[in-house]
Every structure is written in structure tokens, then in C-alpha cells.
C-alpha positions as CSV (number, residue, x, y, z in Angstrom):
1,X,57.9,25.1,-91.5
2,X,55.9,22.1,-92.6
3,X,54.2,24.2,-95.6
4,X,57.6,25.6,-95.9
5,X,59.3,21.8,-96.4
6,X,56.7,20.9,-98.5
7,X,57.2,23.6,-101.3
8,X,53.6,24.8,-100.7
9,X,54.0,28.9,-101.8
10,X,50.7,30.8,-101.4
11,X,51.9,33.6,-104.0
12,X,54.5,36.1,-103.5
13,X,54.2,36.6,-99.8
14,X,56.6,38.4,-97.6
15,X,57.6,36.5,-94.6
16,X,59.5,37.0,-91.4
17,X,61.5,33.7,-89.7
18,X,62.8,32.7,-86.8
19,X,66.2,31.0,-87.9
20,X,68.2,29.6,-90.5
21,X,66.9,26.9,-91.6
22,X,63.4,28.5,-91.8
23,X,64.7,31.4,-94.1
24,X,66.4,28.4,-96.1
25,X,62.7,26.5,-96.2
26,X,60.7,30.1,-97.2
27,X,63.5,30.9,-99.9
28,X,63.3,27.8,-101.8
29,X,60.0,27.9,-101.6
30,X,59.6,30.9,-103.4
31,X,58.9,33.4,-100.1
32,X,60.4,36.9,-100.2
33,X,62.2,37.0,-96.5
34,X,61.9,40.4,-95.5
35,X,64.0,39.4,-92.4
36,X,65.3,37.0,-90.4
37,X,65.6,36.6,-86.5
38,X,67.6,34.1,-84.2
39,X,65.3,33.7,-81.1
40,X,61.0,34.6,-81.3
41,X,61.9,37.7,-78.6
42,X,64.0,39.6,-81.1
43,X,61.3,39.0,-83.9
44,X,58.7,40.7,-81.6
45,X,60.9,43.4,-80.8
46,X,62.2,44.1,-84.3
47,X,58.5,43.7,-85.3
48,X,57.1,46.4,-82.8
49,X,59.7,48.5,-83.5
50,X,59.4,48.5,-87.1
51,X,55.9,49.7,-86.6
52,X,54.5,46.9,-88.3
53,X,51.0,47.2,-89.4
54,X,50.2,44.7,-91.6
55,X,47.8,41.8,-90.6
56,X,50.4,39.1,-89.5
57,X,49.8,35.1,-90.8
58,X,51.3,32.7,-88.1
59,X,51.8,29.2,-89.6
60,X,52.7,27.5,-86.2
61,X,52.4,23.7,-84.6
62,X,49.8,22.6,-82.1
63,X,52.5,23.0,-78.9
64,X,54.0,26.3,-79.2
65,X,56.7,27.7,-76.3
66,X,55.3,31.2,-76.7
67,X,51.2,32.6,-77.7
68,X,52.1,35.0,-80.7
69,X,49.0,35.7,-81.3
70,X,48.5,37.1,-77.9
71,X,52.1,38.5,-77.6
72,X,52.5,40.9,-80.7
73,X,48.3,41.5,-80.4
74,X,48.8,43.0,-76.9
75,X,51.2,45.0,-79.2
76,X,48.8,46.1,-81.5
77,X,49.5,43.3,-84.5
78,X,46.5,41.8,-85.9
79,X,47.8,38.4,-86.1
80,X,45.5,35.2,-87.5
81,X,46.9,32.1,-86.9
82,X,46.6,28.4,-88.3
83,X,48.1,25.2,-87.1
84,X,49.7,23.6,-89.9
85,X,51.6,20.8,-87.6
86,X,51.9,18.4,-84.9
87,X,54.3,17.1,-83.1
88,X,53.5,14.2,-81.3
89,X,54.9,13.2,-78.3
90,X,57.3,9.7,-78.2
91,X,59.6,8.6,-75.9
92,X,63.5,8.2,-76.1
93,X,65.2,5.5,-77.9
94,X,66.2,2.8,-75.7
95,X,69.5,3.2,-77.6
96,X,68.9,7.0,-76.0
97,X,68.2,6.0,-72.6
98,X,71.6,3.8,-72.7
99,X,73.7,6.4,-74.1
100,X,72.5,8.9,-71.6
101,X,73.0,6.2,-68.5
102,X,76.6,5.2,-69.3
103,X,77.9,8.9,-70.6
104,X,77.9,12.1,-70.8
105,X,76.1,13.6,-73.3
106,X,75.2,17.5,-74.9
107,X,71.7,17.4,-75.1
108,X,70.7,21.2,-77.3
109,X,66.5,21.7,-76.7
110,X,64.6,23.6,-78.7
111,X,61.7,24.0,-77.0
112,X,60.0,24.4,-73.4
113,X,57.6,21.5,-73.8
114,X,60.2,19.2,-75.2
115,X,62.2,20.5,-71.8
116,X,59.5,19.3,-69.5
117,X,59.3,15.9,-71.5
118,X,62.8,14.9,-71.5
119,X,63.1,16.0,-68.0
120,X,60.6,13.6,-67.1
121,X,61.9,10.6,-68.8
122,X,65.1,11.0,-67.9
123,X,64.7,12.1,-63.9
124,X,66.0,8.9,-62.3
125,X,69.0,8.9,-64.7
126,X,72.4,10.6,-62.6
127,X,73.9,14.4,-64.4
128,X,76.9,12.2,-65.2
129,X,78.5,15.2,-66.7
130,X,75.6,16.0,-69.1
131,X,75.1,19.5,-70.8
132,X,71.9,20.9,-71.4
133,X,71.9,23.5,-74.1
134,X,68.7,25.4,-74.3
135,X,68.0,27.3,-77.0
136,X,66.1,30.8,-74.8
137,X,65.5,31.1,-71.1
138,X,61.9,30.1,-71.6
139,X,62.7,26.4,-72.8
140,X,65.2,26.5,-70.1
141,X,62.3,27.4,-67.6
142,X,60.9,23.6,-68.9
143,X,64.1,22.1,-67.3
144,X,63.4,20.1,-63.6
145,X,66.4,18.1,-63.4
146,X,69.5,19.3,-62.0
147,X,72.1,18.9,-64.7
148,X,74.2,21.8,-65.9
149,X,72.2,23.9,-67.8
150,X,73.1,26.6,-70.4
151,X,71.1,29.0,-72.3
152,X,72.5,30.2,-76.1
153,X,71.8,33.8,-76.1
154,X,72.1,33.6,-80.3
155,X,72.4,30.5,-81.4
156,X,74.8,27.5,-80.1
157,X,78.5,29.1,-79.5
158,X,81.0,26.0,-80.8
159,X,83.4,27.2,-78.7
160,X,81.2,26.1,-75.4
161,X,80.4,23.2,-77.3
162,X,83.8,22.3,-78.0
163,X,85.1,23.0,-74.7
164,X,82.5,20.5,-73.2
165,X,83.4,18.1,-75.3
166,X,86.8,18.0,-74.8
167,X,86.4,18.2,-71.2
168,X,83.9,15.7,-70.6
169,X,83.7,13.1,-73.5
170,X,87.3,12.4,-74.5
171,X,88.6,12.2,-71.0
172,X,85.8,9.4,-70.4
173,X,84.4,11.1,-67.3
């Protein structure tokens, strides 16, 4: 994603994404998307059974929720990786921490590690009618507080979002 955002293009190079927003990045970039997945699980699935057999370049961050490498390997993949990004970890706003104390909020997490963090921040801080809306069952896994929890099994559903919201923000509970 961060070559992707940066307009770096390595020649015509098919690629594979996980989401949106990626495909978006890859396209403008000059990328040929051969196809695009919602969650990392369908893209080893659709890759195995595709009988993929191509050497596979993973462009990946230094905290990833799942080993690639090790997953589609173990599927017989050659996969060779690089770690084009970072992301740091930083605390919540105070403005956060105030916003999360005082009312209820949808909080959508896109990863396991960035599960575990906010969970630790945030443990002393009452459910208050909070939603947690994970993005797989793995970053879900991350969670240790107990606040209603939900998985997205493709993506956020507005409808659940919606619902939520009108049931817990405009009736100021």
C-alpha cells in the first residue's frame, strides 16, 4: 500500500489485493489487478485454488495479523516478501479517550495488533454502549475487553451500522 500511495510502479506487474481501496492504489498506479479479495482468507483460498504457480511478491508492513509467507508456502506458493512500511504504535487522542468516556462510540478495527492496543488503553474505560466492529475473526481474537463485539464477514454491513447508531447515539444512552 505504501509503494502503492506513492505511485511507485515496478513495470507492468500483475497484482492481487485485499480490498478496495488497495485495488484503487494498484490501478492508479499503473498495476494490472488480476483480482480482488475482501478479507486475506478468501485471497489464499482463491489463490490455492487457482493453482497459482507463479513466485508471489508480498509488499507488507512490519506488524502483519497473518504470516503469508508461511500460509500460502505451506501451500506450495513461493512467496518472497519485503517490508515496505511501519506502523508505529501511538496512543489515543485525549480528545479520543474523552469521546469514548462520556459516549458510546463504533469503533471498526482493522487489525489484530491494533485490537490488543486499543484494548489496553482503553480497559478501565466502562462498554457504555460501545460497538466494536472487527474487520475477521482473527483481529477480533486481539479483543480483551468486554464490549459488544462484531465481526464483518465481507466488509462493514451499513445496515448494522445504522441500526447501532440509531439505537445507541441518538437516543443519548
Amino acid at each position: 500500500l505504501s509503494l502503492l500511495s506513492k505511485g511507485v510502479n515496478l513495470g507492468r506487474v500483475n497484482v492481487y489485493c485485499v480490498g478496495n481501496q488497495t485495488r484503487k492504489l494498484a490501478i492508479n498506479a499503473g498495476y494490472n489487478v488480476i483480482q480482488t479479495f475482501n478479507r486475506v482468507e478468501e485471497m489464499v483460498s482463491g489463490l490455492e485454488k487457482s493453482k497459482f504457480t507463479d513466485k508471489l511478491f508480498y509488499f507488507r508492513g512490519e506488524h502483519v495479523s497473518q504470516d503469508l509467507k508461511l500460509v500460502l508456502g505451506n501451500k506450495g506458493i513461493e512467496v518472497e516478501e519485503l517490508i515496505v512500511y511501519n506502523q508505529p504504535e501511538c496512543p489515543l487522542a485525549k480528545e479520543a479517550l474523552t469521546l469514548l468516556s462520556e459516549k458510546p462510540c463504533l469503533i471498526p478495527l482493522y487489525s489484530a495488533r491494533t485490537a490488543m492496543l486499543f484494548s489496553n488503553e482503553v480497559k478501565e474505560i466502562p462498554a457504555k454502549g460501545h460497538l466494536i466492529f472487527c474487520m475477521s475473526e482473527n483481529i477480533k481474537q486481539g479483543i480483551t475487553l468486554d464490549w459488544e463485539t462484531r465481526v464483518a464477514s465481507d466488509g462493514f454491513n451499513p445496515m448494522v451500522l445504522a441500526q447501532h447508531s440509531q439505537m445507541n447515539f441518538h437516543h443519548g444512552t
